[in-house]
C-alpha positions as CSV (number, residue, x, y, z in Angstrom):
1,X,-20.1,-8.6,3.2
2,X,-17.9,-9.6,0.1
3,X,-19.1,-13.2,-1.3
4,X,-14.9,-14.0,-0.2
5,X,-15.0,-13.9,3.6
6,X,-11.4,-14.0,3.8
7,X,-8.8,-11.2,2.4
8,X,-5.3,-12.1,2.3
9,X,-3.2,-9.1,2.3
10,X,0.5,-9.2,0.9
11,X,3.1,-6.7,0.1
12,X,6.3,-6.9,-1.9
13,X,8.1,-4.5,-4.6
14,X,9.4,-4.9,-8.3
15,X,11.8,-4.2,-9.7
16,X,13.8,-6.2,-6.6
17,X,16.0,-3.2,-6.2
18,X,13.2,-1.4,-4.0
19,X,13.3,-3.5,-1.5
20,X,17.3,-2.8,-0.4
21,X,16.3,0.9,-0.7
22,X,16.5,3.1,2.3
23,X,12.9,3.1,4.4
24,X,11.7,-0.1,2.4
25,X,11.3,-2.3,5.0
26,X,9.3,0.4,7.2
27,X,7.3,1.4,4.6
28,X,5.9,-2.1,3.0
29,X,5.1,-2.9,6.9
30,X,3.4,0.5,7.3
31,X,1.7,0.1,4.4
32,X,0.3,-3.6,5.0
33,X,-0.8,-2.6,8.6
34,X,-2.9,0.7,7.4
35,X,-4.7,-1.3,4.3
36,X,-5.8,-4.0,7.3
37,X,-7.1,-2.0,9.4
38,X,-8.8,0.4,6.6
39,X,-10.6,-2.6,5.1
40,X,-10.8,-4.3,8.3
41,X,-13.1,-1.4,8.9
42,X,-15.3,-1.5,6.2
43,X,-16.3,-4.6,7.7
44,X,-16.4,-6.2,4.4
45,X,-14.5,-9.3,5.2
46,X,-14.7,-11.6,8.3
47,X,-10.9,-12.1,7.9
48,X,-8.4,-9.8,6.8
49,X,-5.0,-10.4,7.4
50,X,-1.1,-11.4,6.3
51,X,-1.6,-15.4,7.6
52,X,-4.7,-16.3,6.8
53,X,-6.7,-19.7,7.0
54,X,-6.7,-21.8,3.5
55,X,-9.6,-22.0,1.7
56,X,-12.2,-19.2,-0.2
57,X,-10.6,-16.1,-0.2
58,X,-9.3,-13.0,-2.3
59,X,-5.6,-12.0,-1.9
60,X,-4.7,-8.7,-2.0
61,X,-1.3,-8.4,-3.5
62,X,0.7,-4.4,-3.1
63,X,3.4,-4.5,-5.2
64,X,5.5,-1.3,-4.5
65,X,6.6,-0.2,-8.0
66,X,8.6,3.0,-7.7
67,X,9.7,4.4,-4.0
68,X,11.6,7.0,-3.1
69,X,11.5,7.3,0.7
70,X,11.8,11.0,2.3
71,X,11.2,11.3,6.0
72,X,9.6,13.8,8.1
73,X,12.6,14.5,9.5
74,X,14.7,15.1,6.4
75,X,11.7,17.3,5.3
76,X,11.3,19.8,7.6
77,X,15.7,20.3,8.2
78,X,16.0,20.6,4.4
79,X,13.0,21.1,2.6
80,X,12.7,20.1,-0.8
81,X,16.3,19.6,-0.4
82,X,14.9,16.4,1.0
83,X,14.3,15.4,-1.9
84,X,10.8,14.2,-4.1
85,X,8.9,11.4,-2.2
86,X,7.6,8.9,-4.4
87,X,5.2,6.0,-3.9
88,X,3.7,3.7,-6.5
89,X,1.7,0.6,-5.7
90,X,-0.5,-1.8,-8.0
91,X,-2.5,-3.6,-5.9
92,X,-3.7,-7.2,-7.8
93,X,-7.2,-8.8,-6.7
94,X,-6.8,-12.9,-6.9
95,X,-9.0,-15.2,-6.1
96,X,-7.1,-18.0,-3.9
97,X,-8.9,-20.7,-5.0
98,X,-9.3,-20.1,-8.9
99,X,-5.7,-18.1,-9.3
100,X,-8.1,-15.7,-11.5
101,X,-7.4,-12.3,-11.1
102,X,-10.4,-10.5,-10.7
103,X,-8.6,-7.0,-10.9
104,X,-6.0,-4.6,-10.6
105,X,-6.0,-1.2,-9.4
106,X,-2.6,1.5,-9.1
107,X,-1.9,4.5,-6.6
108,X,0.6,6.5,-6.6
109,X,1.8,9.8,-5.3
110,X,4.6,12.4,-5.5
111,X,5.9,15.0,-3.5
112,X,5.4,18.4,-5.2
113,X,8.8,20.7,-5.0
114,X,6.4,23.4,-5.3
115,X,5.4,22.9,-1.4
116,X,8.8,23.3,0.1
117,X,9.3,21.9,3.3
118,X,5.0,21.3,3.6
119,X,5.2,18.6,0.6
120,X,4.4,14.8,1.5
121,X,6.8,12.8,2.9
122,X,6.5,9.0,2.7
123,X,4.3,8.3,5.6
124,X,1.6,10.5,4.5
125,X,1.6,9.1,1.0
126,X,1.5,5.6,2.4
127,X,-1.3,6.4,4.5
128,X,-3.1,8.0,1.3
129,X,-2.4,5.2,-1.1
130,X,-3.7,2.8,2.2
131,X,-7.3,4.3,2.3
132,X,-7.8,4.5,-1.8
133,X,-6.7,0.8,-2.2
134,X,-8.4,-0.1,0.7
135,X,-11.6,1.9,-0.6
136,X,-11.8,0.3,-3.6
137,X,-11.3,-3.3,-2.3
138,X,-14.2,-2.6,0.5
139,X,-16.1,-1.2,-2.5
140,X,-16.5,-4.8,-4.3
């Protein structure tokens, strides 16, 4: 188990613009849920959450930094005429007690036109970038 028992997990996007952006809100949720659970089963940390008790912990903060949302949908009527699905995250290790951050990792994938209407779409990208960040943090 990590020497912090507790992993505060918290999502939000820069530049501010992302967040009015069509599948935002679905996404950052999508993505919190998936990095819980994928650390939660490393078993890790005793606590990993969004609310979290005060005290010794590490805060995981996802900071969505480029998004271009493309659903499944959209994909398979129109192809790559569904345009290129984008995701970017840097995800900032903090220790809640200190404030020192103790690292920062990034993730980020893109829809390839190359693959038509078999390229990524969002959801796949957030479940992608989910596991790696979620490797990584389990890995400390």
């Amino acid at each position: 188990m990590s020497r912090y028992g507790v992993l505060q997990v918290i999502v939000d996007a820069q530049p501010e613009s992302i967040r009015k952006q069509n599948g935002y809100v679905n996404t950052s949720a999508d993505l919190q849920k998936e990095f819980i659970a994928n650390v939660s089963a490393s078993g890790k940390f005793a606590t990993v959450g969004a609310e979290v008790s005060a005290g010794k912990g590490l805060e995981a903060r996802l900071t969505i930094t480029e998004f271009s949302y493309v659903s499944g949908a959209a994909r398979g009527l129109v192809g790559i005429g569904g345009g290129q699905a984008i995701l970017n995250v840097t995800m900032t290790l903090k220790d809640r007690e200190t404030g020192t951050v103790v690292g920062i990792l990034t993730a980020r994938h893109a829809s390839s036109n190359l693959e038509g209407a078999f390229s990524a779409v969002t959801s796949r990208q957030v479940s992608a970038i989910a596991l790696e960040l979620a490797s990584r943090v389990s890995d400390r």
